[in-house]
C-alpha positions in Angstrom: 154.0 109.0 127.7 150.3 110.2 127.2 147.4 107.5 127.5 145.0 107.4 125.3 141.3 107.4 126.7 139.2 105.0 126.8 136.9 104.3 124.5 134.2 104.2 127.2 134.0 107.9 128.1 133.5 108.6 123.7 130.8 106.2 124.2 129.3 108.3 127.1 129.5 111.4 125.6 127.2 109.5 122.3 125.0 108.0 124.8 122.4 111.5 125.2 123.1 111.9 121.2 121.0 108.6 120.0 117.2 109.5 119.2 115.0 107.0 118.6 112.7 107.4 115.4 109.5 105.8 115.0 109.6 103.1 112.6 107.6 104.3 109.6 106.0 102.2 107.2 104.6 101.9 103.7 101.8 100.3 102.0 100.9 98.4 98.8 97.6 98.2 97.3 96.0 95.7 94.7 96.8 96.3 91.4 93.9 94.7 90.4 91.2 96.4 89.0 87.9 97.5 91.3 85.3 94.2 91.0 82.2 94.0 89.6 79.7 96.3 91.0 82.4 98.5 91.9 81.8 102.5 92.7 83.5 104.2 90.0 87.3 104.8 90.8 86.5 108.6 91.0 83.4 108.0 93.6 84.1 110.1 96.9 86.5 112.0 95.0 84.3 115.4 95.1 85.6 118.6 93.5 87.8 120.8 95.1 86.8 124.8 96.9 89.2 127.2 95.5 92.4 126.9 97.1 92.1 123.3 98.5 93.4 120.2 97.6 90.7 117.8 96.6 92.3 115.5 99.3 91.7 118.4 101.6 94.0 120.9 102.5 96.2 123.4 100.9 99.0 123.2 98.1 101.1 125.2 100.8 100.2 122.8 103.2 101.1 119.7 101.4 104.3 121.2 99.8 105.4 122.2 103.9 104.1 118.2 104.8 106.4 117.5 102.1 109.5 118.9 102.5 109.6 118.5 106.4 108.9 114.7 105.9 111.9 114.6 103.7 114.3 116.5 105.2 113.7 114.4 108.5 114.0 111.1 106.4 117.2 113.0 104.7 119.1 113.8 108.4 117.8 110.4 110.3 119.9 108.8 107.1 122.8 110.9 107.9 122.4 110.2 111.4 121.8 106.1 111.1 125.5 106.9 109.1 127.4 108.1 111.4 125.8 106.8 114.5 127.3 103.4 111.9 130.7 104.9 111.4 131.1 106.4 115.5 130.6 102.4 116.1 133.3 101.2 113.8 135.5 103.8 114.8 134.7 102.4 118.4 136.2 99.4 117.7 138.7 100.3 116.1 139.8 102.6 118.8 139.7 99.9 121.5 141.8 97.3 119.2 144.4 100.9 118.8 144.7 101.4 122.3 145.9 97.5 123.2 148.5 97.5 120.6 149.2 100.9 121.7 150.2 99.2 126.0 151.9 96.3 124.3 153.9 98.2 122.1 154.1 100.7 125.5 155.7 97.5 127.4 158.0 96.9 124.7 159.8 100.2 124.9 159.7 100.7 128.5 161.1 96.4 128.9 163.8 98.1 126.2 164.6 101.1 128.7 164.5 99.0 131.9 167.3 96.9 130.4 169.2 99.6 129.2 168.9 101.4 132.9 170.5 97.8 134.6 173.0 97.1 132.6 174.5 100.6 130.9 174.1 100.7 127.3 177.1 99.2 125.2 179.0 102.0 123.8 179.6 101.5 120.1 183.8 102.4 120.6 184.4 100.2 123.7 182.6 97.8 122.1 184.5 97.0 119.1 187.5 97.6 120.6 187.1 94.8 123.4 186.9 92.3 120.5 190.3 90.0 120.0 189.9 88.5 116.6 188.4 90.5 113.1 185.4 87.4 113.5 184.7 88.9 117.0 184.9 93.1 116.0 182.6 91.6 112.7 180.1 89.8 115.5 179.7 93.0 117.6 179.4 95.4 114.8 176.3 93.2 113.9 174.7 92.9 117.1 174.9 96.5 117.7 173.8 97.2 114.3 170.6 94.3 115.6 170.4 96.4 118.8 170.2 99.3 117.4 167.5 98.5 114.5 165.2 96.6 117.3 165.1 99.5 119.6 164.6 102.1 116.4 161.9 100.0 115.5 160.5 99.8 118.6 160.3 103.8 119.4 158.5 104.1 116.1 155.8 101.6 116.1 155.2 103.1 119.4 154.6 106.4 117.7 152.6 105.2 114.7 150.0 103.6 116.7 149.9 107.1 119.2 149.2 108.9 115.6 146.6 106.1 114.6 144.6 106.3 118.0 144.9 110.1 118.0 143.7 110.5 114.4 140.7 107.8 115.6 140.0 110.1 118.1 139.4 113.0 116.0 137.3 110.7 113.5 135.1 110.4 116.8 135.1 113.8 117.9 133.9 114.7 114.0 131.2 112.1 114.5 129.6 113.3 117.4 129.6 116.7 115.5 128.0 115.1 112.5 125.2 113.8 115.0 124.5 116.8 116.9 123.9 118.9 113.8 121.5 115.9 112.3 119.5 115.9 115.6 119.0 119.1 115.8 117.8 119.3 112.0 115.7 116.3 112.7 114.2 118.6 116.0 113.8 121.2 113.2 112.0 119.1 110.5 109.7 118.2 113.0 109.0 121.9 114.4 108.1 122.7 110.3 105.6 120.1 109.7 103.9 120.6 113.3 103.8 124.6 112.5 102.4 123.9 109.1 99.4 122.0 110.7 99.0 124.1 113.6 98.7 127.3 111.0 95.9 124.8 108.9 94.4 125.0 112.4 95.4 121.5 113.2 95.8 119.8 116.9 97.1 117.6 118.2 94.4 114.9 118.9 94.0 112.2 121.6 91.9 110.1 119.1 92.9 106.7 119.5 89.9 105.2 117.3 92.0 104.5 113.7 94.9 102.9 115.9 95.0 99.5 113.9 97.6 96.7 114.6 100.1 95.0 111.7 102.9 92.1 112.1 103.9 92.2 108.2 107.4 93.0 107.7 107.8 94.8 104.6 111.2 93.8 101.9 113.1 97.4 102.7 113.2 99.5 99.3 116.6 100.1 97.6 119.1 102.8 99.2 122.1 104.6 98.1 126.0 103.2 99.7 125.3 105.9 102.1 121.8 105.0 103.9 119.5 107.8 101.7 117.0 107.4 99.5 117.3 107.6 96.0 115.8 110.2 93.8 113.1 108.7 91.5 111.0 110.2 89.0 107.9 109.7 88.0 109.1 106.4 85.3 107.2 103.0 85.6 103.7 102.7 84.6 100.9 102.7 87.6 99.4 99.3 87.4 96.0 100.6 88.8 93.0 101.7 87.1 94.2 105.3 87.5 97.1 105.3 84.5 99.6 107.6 84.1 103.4 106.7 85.6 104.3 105.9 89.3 107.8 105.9 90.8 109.6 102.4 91.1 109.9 103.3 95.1 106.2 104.1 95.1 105.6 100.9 93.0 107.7 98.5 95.3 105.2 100.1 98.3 102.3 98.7 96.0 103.5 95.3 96.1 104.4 95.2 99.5 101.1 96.5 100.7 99.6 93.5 98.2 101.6 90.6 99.8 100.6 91.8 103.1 97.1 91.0 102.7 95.4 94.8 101.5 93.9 93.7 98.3 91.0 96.3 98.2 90.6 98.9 95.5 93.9 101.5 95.0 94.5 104.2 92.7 97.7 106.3 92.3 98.5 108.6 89.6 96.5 111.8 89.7 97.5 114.4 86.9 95.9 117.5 88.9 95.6 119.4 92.2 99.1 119.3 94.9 100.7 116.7 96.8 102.7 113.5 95.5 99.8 112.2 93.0 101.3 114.2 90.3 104.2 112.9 90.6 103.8 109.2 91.1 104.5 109.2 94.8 101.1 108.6 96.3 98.1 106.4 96.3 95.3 106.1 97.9 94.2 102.8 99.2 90.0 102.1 99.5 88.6 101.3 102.6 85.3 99.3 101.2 85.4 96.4 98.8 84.1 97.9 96.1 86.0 101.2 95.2 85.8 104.7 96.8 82.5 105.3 99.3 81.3 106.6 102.0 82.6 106.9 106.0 84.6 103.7 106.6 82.4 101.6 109.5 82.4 98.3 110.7 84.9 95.7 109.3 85.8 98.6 106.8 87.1 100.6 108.9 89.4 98.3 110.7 90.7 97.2 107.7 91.4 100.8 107.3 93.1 101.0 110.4 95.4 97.8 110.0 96.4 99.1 106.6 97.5 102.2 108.4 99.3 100.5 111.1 101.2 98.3 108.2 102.7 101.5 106.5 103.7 102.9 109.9 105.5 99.9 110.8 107.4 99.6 108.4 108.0 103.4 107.1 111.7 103.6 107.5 111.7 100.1 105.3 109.6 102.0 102.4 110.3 106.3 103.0 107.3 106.8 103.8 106.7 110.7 104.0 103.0 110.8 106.0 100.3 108.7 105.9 96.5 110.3 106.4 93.1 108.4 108.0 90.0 109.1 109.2 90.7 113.2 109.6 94.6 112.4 110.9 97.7 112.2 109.4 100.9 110.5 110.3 104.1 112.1 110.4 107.6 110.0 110.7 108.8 113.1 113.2 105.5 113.5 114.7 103.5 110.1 115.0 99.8 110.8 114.7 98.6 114.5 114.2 94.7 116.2 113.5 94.3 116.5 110.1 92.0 119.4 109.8 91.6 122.0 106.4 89.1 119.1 105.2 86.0 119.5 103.5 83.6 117.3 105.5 83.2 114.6 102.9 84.3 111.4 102.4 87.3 111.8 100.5 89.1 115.1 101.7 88.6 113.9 105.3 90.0 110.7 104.4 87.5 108.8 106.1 86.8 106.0 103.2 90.5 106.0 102.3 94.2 105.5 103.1 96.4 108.1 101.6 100.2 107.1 101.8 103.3 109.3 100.7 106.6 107.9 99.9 109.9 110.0 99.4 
């Protein structure tokens, strides 16, 4: 009788498949508005040169940024699934293959007698009995005999089908996560192309590194591990109007309980990006609204406010966060973020811009 395989050897073959994502996090910003003797919500917000973004870069560059950040967030849900589901089925395996050796025992304990003593012929059987209660006693025990070693045979069977059909669950599930790593690889080459054609580089600039314990309340999912789709439907709370997405607003109030309290505004009704359509915000760096470069104490507020919504990105779906001429990219970690126009606000430098799915 075939054995099934150990479970160990599926979990050897998954051990080269599990890729570890950097945790990517999301922030929330005061929805309060910007306090007295406040630059004007708009301040640092210069006009954009034909063609750019008046965050900096292009529309092209910002729709790429976009759709590789959520098609990386889309397959590392499918692969958080089934890396789920190859567990479970795991389990379930090893639990199949011990009933499958007792049930094993059983049939060979059944055959071993059968081997020792001769099996009882039905004829000889019956006719060895001297009274009608005797013949009506053996008929029954054979009839007993009979129905336990039936029985036996096909549990035996059933749970070879069951651990066979578990193994071709896992088989399927170690498809399933080849083909969302190598997506995932492929998300990531997109979004590191679209920078490097923007004449982006990867940058050893360690200077906007800023540190964050706060442990964000994760954002609703679907059954299955992926985000939502969300329009543009609750009303921004900041001084900037217009409608924000209940994901985008949940990242507000995160942000807020964490401690960043300075001036935000989301909803932006021109130029590219997520401001459009209630999936951005960008977070002040200064007290008092929208300046100039980020220094001092500014700037490290800056930099912890950055380090909050990369903690906890995969809590919030954060696409990319960008700060102080570099953006941050859930396949990619930290990336130049060049196309800018040298001021203030398209290089990011007196503001945190955060994108959420």
């Amino acid at each position: 009788m075939p054995v099934v395989a150990p479970v160990r050897r599926t979990a050897a073959r998954m051990a080269a498949l599990i890729v570890t994502t950097l945790a990517v996090g999301v922030a929330i910003a005061p929805v309060t508005t910007a306090p007295a003797g406040a630059t004007a919500p708009t301040a640092g917000l210069l006009a954009a040169a034909p063609g750019q973004d008046s965050e900096g870069g292009t529309p092209a560059l910002r729709a790429q940024l976009e759709a590789a950040s959520k098609g990386y967030l889309d397959a590392k849900a499918a692969l958080d699934k089934s890396v789920k589901r190859q567990k479970e089925l795991g389990v379930q395996l090893q639990a199949t293959e011990r009933e499958l050796a007792e049930r094993t025992s059983k049939v060979g304990e059944i055959a071993g007698v059968a081997y020792r003593a001769g099996r009882l012929g039905t004829a000889s059987a019956l006719l060895n009995s001297s009274s009608p209660e005797g013949f009506m006693d053996r008929a029954a025990a054979l009839d007993a005999v009979a129905a336990n070693e039936d029985r036996a045979l096909r549990n035996l069977q059933e749970t070879r089908d069951e651990a066979n059909r578990t193994k071709l669950a896992l088989d399927g599930e170690i498809r399933e996560q080849r083909k969302q790593v190598t997506l995932m690889a492929k998300r990531k080459e997109q979004a590191e192309r679209a920078l490097t054609v923007a004449n982006a580089k990867a940058s050893g600039d360690t200077s906007n590194r800023g540190t964050s314990s706060a442990t964000a309340k994760p954002a609703p999912r679907n059954a299955d591990g992926s985000w939502p789709s969300e329009s543009c439907s609750v009303n921004d709370p900041t001084p900037a109007n217009g409608c924000i997405t209940p994901r985008t607003l949940h990242a507000l109030n995160q942000a807020k309980a964490a401690g960043f309290t300075r001036y935000v505004s989301c909803y932006r009704s021109g130029g590219s990006g997520e401001h459009p359509k209630g999936r951005a915000c960008d977070f002040a760096a200064q007290k008092n609204g929208f300046g100039g470069d980020a220094t001092g104490g500014d700037k490290t507020y800056g930099n912890n406010l950055a380090a909050f919504f990369i903690r906890n990105a995969d809590r919030l779906a954060v696409l990319y966060v960008i700060w102080y001429r570099q953006i941050w990219l859930p396949s990619s970690g930290w990336k130049s973020y060049s196309g800018a126009g040298g001021d203030p606000s398209s290089d990011h430098t007196n503001h945190v811009h955060l994108s959420v799915y």
